[in-house]
mmCIF file as gemmi writes it, N, C-alpha and C atoms, coordinates in Angstrom:
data_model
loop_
_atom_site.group_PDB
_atom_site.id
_atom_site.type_symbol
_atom_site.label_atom_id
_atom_site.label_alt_id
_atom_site.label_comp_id
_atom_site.label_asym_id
_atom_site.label_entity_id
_atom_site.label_seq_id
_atom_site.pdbx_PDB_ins_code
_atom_site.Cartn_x
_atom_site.Cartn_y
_atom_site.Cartn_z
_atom_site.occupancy
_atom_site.B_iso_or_equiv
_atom_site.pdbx_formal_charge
_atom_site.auth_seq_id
_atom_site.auth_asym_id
_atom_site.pdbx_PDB_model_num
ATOM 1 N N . UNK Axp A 1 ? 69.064 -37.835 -21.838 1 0 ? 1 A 1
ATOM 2 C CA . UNK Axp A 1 ? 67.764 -37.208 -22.034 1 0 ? 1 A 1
ATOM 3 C C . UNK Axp A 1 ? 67.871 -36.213 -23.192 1 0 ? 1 A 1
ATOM 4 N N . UNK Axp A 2 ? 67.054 -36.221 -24.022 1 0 ? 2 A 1
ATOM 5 C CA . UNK Axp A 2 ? 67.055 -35.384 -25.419 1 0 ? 2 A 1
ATOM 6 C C . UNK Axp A 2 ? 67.015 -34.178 -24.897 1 0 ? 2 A 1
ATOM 7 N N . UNK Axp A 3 ? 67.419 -33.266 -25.677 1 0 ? 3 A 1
ATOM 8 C CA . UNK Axp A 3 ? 67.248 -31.536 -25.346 1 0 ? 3 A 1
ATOM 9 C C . UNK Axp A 3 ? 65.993 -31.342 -25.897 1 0 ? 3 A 1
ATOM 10 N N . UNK Axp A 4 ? 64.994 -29.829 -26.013 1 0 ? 4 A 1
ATOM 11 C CA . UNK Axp A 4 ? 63.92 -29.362 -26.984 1 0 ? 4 A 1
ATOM 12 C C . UNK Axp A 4 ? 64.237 -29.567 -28.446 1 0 ? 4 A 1
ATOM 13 N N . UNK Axp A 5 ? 65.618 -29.072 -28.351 1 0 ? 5 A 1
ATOM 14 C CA . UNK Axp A 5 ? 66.345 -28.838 -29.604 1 0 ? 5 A 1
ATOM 15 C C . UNK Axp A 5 ? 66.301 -30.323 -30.68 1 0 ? 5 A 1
ATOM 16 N N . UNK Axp A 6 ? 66.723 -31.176 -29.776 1 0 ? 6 A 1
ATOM 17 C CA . UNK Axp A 6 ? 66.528 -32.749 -30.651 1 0 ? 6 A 1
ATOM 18 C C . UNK Axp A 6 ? 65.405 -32.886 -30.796 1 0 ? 6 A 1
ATOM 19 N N . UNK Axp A 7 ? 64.566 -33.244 -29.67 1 0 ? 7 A 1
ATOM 20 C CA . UNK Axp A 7 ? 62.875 -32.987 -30.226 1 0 ? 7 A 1
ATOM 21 C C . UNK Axp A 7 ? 62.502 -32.283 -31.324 1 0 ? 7 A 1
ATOM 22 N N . UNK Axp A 8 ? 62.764 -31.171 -31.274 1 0 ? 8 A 1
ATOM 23 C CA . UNK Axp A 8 ? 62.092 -30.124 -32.346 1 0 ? 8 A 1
ATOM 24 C C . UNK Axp A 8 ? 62.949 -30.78 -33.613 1 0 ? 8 A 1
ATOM 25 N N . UNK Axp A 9 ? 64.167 -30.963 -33.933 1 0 ? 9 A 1
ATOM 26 C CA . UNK Axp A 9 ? 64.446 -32.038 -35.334 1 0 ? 9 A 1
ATOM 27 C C . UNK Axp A 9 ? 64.209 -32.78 -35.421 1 0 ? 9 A 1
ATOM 28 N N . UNK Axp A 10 ? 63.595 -33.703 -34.754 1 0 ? 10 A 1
ATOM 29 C CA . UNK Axp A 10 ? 63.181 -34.573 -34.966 1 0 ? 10 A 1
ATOM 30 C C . UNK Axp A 10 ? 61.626 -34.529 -35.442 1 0 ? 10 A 1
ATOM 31 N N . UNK Axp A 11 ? 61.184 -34.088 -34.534 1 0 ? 11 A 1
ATOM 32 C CA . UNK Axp A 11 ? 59.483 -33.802 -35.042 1 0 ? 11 A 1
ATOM 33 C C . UNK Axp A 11 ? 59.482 -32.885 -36.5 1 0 ? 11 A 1
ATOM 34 N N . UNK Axp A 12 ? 60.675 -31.983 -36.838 1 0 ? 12 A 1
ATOM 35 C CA . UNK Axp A 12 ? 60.697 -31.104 -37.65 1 0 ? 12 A 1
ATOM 36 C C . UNK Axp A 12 ? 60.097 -30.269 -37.398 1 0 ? 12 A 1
ATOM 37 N N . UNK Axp A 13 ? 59.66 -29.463 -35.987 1 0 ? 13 A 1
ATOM 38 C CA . UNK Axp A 13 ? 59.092 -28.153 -36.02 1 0 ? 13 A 1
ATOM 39 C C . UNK Axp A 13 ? 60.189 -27.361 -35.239 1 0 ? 13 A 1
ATOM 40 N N . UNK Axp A 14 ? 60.03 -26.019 -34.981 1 0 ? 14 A 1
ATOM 41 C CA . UNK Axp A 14 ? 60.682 -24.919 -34.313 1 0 ? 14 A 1
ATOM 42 C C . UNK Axp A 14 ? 60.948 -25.683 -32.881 1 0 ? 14 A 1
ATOM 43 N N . UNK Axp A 15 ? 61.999 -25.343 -32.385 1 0 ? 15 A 1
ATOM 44 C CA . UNK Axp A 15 ? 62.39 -24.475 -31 1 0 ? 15 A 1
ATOM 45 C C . UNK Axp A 15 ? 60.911 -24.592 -30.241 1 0 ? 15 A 1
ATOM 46 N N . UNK Axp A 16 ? 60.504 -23.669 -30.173 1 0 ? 16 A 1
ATOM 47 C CA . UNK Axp A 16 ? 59.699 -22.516 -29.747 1 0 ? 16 A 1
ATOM 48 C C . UNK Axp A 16 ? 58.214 -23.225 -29.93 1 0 ? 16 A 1
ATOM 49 N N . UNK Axp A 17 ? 57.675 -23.758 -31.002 1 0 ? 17 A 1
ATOM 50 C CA . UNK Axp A 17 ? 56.542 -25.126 -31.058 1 0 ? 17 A 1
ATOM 51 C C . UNK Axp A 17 ? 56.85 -26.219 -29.807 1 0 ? 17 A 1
ATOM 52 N N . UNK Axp A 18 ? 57.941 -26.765 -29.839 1 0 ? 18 A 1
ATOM 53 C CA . UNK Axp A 18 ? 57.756 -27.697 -28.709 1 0 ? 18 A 1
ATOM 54 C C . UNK Axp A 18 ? 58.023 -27.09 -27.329 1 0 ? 18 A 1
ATOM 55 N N . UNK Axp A 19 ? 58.534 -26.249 -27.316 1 0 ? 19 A 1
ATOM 56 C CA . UNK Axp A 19 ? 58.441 -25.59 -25.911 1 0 ? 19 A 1
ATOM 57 C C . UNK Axp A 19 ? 57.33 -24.748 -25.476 1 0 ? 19 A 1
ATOM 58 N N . UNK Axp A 20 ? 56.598 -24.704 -26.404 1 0 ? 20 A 1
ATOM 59 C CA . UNK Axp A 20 ? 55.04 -24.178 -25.923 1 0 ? 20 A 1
ATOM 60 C C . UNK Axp A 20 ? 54.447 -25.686 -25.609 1 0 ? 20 A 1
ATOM 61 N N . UNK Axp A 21 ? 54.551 -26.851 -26.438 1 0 ? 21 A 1
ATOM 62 C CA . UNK Axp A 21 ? 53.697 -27.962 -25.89 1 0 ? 21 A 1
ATOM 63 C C . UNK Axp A 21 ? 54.465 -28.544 -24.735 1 0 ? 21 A 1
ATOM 64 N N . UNK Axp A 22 ? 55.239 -28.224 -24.358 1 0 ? 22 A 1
ATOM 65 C CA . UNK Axp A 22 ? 55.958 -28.321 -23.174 1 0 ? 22 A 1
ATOM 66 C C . UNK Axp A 22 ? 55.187 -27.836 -21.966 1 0 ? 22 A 1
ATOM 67 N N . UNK Axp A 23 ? 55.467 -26.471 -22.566 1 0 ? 23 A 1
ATOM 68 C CA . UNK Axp A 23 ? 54.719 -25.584 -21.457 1 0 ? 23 A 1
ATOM 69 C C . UNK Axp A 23 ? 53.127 -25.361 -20.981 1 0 ? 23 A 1
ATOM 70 N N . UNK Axp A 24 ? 52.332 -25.95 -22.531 1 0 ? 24 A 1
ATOM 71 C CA . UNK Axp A 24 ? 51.011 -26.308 -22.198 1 0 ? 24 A 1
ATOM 72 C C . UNK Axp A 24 ? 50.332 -25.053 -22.932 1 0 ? 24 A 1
ATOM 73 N N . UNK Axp A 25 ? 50.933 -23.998 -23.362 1 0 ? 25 A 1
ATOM 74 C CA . UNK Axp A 25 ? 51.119 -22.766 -23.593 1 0 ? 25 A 1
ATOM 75 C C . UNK Axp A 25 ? 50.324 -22.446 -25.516 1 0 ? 25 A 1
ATOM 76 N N . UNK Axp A 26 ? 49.847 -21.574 -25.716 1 0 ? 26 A 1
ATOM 77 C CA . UNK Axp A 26 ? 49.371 -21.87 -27.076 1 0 ? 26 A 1
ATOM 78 C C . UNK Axp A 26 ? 48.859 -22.736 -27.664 1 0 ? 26 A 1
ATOM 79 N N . UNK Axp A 27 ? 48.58 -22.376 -29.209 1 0 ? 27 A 1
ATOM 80 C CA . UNK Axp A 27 ? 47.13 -23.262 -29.934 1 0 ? 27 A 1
ATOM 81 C C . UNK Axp A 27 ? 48.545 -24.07 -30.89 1 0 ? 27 A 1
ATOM 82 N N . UNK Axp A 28 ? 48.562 -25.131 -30.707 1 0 ? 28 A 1
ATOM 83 C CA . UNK Axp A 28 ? 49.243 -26.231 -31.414 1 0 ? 28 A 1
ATOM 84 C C . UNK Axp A 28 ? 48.546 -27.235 -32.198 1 0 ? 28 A 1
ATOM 85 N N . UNK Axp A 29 ? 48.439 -27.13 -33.479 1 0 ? 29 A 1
ATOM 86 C CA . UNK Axp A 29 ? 47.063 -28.2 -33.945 1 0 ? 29 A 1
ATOM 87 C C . UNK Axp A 29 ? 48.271 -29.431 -34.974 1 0 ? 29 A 1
């Protein structure tokens, strides 16, 4: 199972971007 961390290089955004769309959390456009 990927970590946030692979996600987020992969998508190329922060840490912290995919763990808010994780969390459902903040404005992500």
């Amino acid at each position: 199972m990927p970590t946030i961390k692979d996600i987020a290089i992969r998508a190329g955004v922060s840490h912290g971007t995919v763990s808010n769309v994780l969390n459902k959390r903040g404005n992500v456009s």
